[in-house]
N, CA, C and O atoms as CSV, one atom per row, in Angstrom:
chain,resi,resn,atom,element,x,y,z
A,1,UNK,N,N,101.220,123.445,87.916
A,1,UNK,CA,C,102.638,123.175,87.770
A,1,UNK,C,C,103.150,122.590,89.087
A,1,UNK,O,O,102.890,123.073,90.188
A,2,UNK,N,N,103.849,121.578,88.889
A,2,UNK,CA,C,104.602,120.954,90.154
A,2,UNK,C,C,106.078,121.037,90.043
A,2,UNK,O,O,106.615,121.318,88.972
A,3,UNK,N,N,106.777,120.785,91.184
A,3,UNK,CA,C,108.447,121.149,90.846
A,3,UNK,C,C,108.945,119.732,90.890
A,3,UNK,O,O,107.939,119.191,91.351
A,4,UNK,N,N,109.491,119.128,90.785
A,4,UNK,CA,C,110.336,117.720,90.048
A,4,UNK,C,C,112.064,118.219,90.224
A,4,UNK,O,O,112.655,119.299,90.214
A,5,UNK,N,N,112.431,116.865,90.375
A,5,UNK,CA,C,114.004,116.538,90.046
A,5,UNK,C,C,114.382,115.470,89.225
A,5,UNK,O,O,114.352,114.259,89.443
A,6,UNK,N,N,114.885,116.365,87.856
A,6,UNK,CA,C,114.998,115.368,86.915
A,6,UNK,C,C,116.395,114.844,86.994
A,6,UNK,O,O,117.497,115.256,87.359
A,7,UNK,N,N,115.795,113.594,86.419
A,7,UNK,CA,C,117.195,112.706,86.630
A,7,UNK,C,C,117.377,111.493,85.458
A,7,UNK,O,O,117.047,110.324,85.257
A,8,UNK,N,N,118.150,112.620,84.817
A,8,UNK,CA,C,118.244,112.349,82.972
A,8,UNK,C,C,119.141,112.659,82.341
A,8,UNK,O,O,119.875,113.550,82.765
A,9,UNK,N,N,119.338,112.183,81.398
A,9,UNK,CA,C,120.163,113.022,80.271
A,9,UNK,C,C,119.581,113.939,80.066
A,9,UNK,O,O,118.354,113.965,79.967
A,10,UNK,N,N,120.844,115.553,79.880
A,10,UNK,CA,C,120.544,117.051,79.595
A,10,UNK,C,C,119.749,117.073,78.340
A,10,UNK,O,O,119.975,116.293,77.415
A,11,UNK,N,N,119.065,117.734,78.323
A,11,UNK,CA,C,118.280,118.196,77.079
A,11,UNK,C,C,117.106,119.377,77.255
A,11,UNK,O,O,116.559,119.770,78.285
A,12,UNK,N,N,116.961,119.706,76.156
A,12,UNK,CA,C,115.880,120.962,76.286
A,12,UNK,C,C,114.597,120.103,75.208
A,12,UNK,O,O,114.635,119.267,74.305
A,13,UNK,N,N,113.595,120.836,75.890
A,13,UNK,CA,C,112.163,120.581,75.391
A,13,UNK,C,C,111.709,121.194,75.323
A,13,UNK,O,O,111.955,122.131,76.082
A,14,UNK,N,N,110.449,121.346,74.254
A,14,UNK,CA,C,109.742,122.178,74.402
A,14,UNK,C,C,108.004,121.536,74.426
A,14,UNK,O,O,107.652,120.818,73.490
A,15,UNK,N,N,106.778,121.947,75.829
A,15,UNK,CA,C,105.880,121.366,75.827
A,15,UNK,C,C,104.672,122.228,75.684
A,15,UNK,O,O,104.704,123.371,76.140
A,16,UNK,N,N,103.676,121.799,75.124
A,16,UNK,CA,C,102.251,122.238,74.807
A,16,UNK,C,C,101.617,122.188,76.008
A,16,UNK,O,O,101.511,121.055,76.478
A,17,UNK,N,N,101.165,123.082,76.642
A,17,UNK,CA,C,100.334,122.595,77.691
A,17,UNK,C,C,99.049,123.990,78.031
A,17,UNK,O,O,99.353,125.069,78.540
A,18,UNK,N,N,97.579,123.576,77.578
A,18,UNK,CA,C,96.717,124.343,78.340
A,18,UNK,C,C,96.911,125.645,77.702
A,18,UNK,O,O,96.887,126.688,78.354
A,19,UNK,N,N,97.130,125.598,76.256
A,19,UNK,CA,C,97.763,126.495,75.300
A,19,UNK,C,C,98.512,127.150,74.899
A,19,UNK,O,O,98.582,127.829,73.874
A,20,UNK,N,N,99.575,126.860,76.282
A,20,UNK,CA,C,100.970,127.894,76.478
A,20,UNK,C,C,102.237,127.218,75.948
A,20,UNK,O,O,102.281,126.014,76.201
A,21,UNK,N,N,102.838,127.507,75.556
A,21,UNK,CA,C,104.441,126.526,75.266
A,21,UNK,C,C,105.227,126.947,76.334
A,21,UNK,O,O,105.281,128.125,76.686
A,22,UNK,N,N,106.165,125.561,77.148
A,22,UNK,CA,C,106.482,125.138,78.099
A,22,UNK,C,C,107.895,125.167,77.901
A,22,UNK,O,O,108.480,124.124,78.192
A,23,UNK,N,N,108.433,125.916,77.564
A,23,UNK,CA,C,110.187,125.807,77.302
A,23,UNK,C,C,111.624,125.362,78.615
A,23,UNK,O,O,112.146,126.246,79.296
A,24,UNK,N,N,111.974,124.077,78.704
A,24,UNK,CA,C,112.464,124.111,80.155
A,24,UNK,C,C,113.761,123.479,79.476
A,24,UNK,O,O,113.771,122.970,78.356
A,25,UNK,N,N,114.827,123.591,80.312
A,25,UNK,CA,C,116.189,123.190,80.263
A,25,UNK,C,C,116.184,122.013,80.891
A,25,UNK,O,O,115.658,122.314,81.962
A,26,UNK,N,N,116.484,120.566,80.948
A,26,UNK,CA,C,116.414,119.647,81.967
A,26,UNK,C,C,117.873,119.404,82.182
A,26,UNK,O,O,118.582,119.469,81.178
A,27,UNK,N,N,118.504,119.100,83.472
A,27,UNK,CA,C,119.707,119.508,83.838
A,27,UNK,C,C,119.532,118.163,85.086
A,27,UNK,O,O,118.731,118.148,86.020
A,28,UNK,N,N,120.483,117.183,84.755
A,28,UNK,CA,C,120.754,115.847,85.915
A,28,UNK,C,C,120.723,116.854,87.504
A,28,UNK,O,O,121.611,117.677,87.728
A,29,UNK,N,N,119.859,116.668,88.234
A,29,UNK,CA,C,119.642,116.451,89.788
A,29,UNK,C,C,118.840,118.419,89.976
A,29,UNK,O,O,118.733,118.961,91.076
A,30,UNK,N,N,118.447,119.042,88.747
A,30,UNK,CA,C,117.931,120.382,88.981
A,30,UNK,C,C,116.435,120.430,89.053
A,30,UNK,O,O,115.718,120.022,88.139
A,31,UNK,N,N,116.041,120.887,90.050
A,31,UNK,CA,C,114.782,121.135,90.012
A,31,UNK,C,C,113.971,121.794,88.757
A,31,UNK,O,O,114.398,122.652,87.984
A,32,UNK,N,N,112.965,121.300,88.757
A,32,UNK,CA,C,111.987,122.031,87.166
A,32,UNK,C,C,110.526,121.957,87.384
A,32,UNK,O,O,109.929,120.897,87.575
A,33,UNK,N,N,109.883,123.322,87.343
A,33,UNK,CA,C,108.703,123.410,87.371
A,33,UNK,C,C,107.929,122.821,85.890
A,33,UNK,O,O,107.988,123.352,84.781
A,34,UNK,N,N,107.297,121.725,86.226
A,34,UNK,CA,C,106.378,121.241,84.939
A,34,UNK,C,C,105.081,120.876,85.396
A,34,UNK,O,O,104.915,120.550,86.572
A,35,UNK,N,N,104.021,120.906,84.465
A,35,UNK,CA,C,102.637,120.160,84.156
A,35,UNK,C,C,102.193,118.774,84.959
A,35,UNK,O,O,101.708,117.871,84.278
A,36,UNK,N,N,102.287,118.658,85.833
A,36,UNK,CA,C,102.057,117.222,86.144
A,36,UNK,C,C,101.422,116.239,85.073
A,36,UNK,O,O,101.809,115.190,84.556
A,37,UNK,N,N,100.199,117.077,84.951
A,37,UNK,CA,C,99.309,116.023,83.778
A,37,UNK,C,C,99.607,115.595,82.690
A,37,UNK,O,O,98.767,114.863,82.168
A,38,UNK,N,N,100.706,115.828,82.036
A,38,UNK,CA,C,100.913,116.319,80.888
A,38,UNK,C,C,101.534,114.987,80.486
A,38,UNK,O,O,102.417,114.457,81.160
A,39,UNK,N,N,101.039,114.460,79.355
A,39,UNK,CA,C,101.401,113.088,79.021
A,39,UNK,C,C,102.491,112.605,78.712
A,39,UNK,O,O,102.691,111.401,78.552
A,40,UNK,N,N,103.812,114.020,78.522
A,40,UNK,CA,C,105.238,113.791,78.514
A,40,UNK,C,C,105.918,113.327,80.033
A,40,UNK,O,O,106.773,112.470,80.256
A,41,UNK,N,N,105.380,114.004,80.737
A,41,UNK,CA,C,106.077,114.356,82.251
A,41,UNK,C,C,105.168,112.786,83.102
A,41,UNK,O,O,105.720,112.024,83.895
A,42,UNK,N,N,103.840,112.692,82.664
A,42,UNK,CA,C,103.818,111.311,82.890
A,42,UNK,C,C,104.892,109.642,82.569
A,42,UNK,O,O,104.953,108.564,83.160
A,43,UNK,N,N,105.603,110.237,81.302
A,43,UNK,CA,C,105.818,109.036,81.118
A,43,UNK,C,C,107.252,109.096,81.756
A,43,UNK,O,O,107.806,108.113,82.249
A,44,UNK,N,N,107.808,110.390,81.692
A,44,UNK,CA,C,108.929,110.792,82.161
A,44,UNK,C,C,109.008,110.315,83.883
A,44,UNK,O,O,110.073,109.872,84.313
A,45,UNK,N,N,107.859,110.444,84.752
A,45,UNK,CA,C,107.640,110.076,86.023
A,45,UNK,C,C,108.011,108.095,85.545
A,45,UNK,O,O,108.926,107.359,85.913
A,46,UNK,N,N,107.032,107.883,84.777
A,46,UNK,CA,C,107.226,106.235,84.548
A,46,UNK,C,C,108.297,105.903,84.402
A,46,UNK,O,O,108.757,105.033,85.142
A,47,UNK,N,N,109.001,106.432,83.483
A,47,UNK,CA,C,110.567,105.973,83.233
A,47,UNK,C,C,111.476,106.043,84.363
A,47,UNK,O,O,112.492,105.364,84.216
A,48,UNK,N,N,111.370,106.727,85.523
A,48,UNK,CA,C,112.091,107.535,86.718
A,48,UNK,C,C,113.084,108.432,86.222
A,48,UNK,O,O,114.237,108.394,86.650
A,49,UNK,N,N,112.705,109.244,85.337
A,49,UNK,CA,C,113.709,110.372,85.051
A,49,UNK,C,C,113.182,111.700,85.564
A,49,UNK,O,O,113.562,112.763,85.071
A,50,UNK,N,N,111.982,111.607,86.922
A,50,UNK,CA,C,111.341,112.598,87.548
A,50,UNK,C,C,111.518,111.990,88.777
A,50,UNK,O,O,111.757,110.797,88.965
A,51,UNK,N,N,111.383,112.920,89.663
A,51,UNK,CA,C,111.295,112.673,90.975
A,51,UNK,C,C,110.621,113.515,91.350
A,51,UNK,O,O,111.227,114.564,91.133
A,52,UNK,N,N,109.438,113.765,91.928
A,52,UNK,CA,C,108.431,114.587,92.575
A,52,UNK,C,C,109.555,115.558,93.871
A,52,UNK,O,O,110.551,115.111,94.440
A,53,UNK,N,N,109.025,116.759,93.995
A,53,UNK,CA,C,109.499,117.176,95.051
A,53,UNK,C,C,108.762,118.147,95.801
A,53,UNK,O,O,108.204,119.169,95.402
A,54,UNK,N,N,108.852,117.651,96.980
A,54,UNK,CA,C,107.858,118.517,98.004
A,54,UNK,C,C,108.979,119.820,98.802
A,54,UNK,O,O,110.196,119.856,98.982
A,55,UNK,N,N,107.745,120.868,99.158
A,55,UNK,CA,C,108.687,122.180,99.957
A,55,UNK,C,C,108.268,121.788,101.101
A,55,UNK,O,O,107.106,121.389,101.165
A,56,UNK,N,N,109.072,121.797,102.261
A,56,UNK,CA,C,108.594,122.370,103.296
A,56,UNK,C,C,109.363,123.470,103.796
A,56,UNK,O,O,110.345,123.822,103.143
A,57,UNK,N,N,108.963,124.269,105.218
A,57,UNK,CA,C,109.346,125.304,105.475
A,57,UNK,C,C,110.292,124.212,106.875
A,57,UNK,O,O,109.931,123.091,107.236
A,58,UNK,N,N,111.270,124.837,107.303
A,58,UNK,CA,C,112.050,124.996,108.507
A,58,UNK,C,C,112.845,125.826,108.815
A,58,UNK,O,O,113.657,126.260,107.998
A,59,UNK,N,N,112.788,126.256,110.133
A,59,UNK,CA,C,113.557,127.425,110.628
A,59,UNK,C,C,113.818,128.482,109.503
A,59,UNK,O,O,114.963,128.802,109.186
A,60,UNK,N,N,112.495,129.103,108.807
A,60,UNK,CA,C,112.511,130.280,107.907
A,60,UNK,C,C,113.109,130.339,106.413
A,60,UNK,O,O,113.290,131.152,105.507
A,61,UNK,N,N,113.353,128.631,106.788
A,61,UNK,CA,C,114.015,129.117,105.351
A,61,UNK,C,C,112.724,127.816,104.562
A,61,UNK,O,O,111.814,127.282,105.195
A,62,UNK,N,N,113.055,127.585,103.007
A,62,UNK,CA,C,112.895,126.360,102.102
A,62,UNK,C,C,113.297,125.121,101.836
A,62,UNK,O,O,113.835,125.219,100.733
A,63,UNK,N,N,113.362,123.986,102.193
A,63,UNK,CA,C,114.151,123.252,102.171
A,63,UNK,C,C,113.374,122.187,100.928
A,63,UNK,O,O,112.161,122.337,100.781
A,64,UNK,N,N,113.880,121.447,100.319
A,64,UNK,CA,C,113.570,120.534,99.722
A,64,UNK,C,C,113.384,118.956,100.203
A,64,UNK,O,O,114.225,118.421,100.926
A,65,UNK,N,N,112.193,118.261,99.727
A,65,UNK,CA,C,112.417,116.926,99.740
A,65,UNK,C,C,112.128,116.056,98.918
A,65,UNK,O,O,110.942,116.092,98.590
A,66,UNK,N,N,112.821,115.158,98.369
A,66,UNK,CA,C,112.828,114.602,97.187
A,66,UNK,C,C,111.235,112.929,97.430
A,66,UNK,O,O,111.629,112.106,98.257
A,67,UNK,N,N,110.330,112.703,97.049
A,67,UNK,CA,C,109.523,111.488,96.701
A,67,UNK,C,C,110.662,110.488,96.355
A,67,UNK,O,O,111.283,110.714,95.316
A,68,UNK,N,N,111.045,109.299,97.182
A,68,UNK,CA,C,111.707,108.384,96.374
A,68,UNK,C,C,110.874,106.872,96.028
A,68,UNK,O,O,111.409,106.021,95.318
């Protein structure tokens, strides 16, 4: 699972993945843990309605950074 910032119209899905069902809320500029591989979230990366997002740590806390 990777964390993403979707950047879409709201909607809920539901995904198959690795035998588990994947139930996520997608919400314009909210982070969402999904499947990388997963041939939805691929195309979703293609379309740019994903944005990859990396953690790093500073001064103790989490900060986010968005792949543009």
């Amino acid at each position: 699972m990777k964390t993403f910032r979707w950047i879409g119209p709201v909607q809920s899905v539901c995904l198959q993945h690795e035998g588990q069902r994947i139930d996520v809320m997608l919400i314009t500029g909210r982070p969402v843990e999904l499947p990388e591989q997963h041939p939805t979230v691929q195309g979703w990366l293609a379309a740019g309605h994903l944005q990859k997002v990396k953690s790093r740590r500073g001064r103790g806390k989490m900060k986010e950074e968005t792949d543009a």
